[in-house]
Structures are given as C-alpha cells and as structure tokens.
C-alpha positions in Angstrom: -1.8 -43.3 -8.0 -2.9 -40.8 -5.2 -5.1 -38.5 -5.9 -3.9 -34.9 -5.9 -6.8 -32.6 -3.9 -3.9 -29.1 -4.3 -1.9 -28.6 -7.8 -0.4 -25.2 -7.8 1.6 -25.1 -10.8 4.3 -22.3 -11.5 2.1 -19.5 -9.4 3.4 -15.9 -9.6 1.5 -13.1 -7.3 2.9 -9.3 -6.9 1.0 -5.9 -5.6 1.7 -2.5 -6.9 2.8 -0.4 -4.6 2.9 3.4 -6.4 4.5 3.1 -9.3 6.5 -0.6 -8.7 5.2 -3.9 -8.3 6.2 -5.9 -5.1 6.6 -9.9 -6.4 5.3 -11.6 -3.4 5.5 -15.0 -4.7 7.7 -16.2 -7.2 6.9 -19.7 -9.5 5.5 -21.5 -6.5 5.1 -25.4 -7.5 3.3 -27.1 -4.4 0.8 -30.5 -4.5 -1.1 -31.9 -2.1 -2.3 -35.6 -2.3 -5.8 -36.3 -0.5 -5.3 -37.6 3.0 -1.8 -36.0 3.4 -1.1 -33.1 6.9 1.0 -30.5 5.4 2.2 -27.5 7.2 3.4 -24.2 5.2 6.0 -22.5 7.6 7.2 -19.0 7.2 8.3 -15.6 8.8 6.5 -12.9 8.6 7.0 -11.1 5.4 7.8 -14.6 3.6 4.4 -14.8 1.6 2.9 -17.4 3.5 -0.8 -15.6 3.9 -0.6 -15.0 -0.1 -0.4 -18.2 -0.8 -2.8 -19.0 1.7 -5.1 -16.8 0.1 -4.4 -18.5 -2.9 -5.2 -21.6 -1.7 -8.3 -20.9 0.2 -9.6 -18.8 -3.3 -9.5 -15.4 -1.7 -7.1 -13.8 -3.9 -6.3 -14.2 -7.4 -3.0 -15.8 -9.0 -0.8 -13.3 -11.9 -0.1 -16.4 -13.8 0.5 -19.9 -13.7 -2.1 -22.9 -12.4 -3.9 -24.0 -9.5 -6.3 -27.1 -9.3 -8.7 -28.0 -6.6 -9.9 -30.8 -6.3 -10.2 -31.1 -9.9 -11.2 -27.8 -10.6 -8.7 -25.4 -12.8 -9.5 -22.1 -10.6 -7.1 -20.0 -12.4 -9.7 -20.3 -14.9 -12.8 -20.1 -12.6 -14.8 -16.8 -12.3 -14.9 -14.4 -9.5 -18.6 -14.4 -9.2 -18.1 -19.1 -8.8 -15.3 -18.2 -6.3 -17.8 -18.0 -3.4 -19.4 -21.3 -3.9 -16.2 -22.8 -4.4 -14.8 -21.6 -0.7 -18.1 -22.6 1.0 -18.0 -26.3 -0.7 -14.2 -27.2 -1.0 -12.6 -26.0 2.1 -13.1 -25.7 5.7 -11.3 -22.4 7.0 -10.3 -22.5 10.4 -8.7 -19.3 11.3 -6.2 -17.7 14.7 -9.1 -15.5 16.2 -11.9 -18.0 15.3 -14.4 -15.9 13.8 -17.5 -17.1 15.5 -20.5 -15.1 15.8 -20.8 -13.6 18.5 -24.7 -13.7 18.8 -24.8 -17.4 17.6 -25.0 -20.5 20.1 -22.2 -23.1 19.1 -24.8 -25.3 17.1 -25.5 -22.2 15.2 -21.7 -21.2 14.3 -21.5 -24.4 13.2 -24.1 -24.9 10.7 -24.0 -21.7 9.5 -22.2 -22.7 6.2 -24.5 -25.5 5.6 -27.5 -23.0 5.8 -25.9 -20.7 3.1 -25.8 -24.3 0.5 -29.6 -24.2 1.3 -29.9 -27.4 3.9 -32.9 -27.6 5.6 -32.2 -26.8 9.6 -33.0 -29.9 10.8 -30.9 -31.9 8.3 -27.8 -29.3 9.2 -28.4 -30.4 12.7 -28.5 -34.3 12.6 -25.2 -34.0 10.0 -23.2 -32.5 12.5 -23.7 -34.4 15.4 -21.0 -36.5 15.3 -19.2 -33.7 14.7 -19.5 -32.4 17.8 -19.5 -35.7 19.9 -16.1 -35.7 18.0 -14.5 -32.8 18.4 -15.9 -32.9 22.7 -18.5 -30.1 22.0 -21.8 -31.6 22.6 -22.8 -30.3 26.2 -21.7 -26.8 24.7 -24.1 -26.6 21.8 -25.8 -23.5 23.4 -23.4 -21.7 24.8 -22.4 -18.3 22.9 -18.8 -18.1 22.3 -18.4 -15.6 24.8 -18.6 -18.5 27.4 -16.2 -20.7 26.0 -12.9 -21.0 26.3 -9.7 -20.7 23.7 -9.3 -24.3 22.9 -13.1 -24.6 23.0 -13.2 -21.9 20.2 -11.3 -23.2 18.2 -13.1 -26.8 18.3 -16.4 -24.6 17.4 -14.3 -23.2 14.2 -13.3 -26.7 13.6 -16.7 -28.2 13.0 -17.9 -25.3 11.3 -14.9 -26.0 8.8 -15.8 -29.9 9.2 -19.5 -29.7 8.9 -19.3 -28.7 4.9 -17.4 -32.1 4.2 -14.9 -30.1 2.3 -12.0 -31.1 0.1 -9.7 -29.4 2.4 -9.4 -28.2 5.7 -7.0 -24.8 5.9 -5.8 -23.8 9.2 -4.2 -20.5 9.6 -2.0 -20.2 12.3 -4.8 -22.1 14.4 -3.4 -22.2 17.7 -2.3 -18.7 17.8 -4.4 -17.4 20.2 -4.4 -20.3 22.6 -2.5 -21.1 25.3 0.6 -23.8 25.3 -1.8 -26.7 26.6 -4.9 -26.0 24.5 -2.4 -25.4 21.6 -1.0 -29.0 22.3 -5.0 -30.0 21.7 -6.0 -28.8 19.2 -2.8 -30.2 17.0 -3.8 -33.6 18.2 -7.1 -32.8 17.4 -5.2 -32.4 13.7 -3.7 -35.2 13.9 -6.8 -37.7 14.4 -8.8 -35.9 12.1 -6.1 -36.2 9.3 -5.9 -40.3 10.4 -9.4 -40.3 9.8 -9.0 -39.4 6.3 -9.2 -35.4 5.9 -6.9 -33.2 4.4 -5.1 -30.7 6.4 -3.1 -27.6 5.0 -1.4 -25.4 8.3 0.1 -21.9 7.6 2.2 -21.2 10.6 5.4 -19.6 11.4 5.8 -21.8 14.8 8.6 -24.9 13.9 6.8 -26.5 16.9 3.6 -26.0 15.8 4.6 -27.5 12.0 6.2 -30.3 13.8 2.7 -31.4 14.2 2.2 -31.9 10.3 3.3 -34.9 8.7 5.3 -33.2 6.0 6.8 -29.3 5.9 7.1 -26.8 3.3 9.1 -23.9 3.9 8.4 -20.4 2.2 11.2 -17.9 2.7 11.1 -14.9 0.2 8.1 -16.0 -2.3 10.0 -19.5 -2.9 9.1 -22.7 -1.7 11.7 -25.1 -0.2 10.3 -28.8 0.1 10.9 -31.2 2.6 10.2 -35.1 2.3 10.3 -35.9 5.6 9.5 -33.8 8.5 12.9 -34.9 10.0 14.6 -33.3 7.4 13.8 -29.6 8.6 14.7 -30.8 12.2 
C-alpha cells in the first residue's frame, strides 16, 4: 500500500467580505502518495493559491481534514505551524525569494540554520545539492548576478536542503523565460524520479503537462484526472 504524504479530506475555506462570506473552496478531497508529480491547475480566481496555502500550512481550513505526512494539521496549533513548514515542505516560489544580501550557499542553508544545524554540517549536507541542481561554481555569487533559471535552481535547493516531505512549487517558472522554463520542469522531473514529492500550482496546461498526473480546480471544486492524457 503506498504511502499517502497529502490527505485533504472534505476541506471547506471562505473569507468575509463585509457582511457575506465568499466560499473559496468547496469539500475539496485530494491525496497525494509519496513519490508521485502532481500539478494543481487553475485560472485565476479558481482557488488554486487557497488551497495552496492550505497545503503549504499558511492558512487555516473552516472544516474538514488535512494530513501531512502523518500529521492531522487541522488539529495542529498555530504557534507548531512554523516548525511544521520549515521541516515538511520545501517552498519554491514564481519570484524566488532569495535574499538579496545572501551568497547562493547562504540562501540555501538558511532554513537549515533556523532548525539549529551547526554551519559547517548545513554546508557539507547540501553539497550534492548543488552539484545536483548545476550550482556549484555559483555558491558566492548574490542573486543579483544570476540569472532566472539560475534563481530558481537557488530556491530549489533551499526547498531541497530541509529533506522535506514535500516539495510545493508555485507557479515556478513564472518568471522565466520559455527555455529556462523548459529547465527547470526537467529539473522536476529527475528530482521526482529520484524519489521526492512534487505538488505544482500553475495555471499554464503546458507547464502541468510536466506533472505526471493533473488536478483541475475551477470554482473551489476539484476535478481529478487519472492520467495526464485524459486532460489533453
């Protein structure tokens, strides 16, 4: 039996807005196995970052459930919420959010430093991270002289680096250009055959093509795919 690393279980999320409440997603039932390369495709509008949120523990769920990795978080505290993000899942996000006054090396084991890992030990665990991801000979350079697609490899072994349950993409090649986009999705794609677990919000078709299966969220609902092929 696979192991399930995402169980959301019938998830309701709304905002008030004055005096009404705007239902932004509506019993949501989604499951991710460990290993699998799922992409979560929607328009703008469709509730795609909620549930993003939702996944990556940065927003809280009106009702229902939703396990990670084990854990029931609809029942975990606000004040554990932080130590959950930093130790289950590996954000990588559109505009990178590197800092600025950091060298790559220190971007990368940034979150390793907040666990309270010795600098030295950070160090020697990423490098194969970054012979991986062909960073090395960048280690430090600021990301101010990088390019896109080089960014986004920084942000991708900052997520890596935490060995997290998860890795959550949002809209990752967004800010890149066609070929580096084309990279950085391979990059996906060998890093999911190596074993890690990939979760993609975009609202590109071609860049959920990538994925190995597709969900679609169009007005707060979920429609499942079991193939790829299916939605093409």
């Amino acid at each position: 039996m696979e192991e399930k690393i995402i169980e959301i279980k019938n998830v309701n999320k709304g905002y008030r807005l004055g005096d009404d409440v705007v239902s932004v997603l509506k019993e949501i039932n989604f499951t991710v196995k460990k290993g699998e390369f799922v992409a979560i495709l929607g328009p703008s509008g469709s509730g795609k970052t909620t549930l993003m949120n939702i996944i990556g523990c940065m927003d809280v769920l009106d009702s229902g459930e939703y396990y990670l990795n084990g854990r029931a978080i609809h029942d975990t505290k606000e004040s554990e919420m932080t130590q959950v993000r930093n130790q289950e899942i590996g954000f990588i996000f559109q505009n990178y959010q590197l800092i600025p006054t950091y060298n790559v090396m220190q971007n990368i084991i940034m979150p390793l430093l907040i666990r309270g890992m010795g600098h030295r030990e950070a160090k020697k665990q990423c490098t194969e991270i970054v012979k991986l991801l062909g960073i090395a000979h960048r280690l430090d350079h600021r990301p101010n002289e990088l390019s896109g697609g080089q960014k986004q490899r920084v942000s991708i072994a900052r997520a890596l680096a935490s060995e997290p349950a998860i890795l959550l993409a949002d809209e990752p090649t967004g800010a890149l250009d066609s070929a580096s986009g084309q990279e950085v999705l391979k990059l996906f794609g060998n890093l999911n055959q190596l074993g890690n677990t990939i979760v993609m919000i975009t609202h590109d078709l071609k860049v959920a093509r990538a994925a190995k299966r597709i969900v679609r969220i169009v007005d707060g609902r979920l429609s499942e795919y079991e193939a790829t092929r299916e939605l093409l």
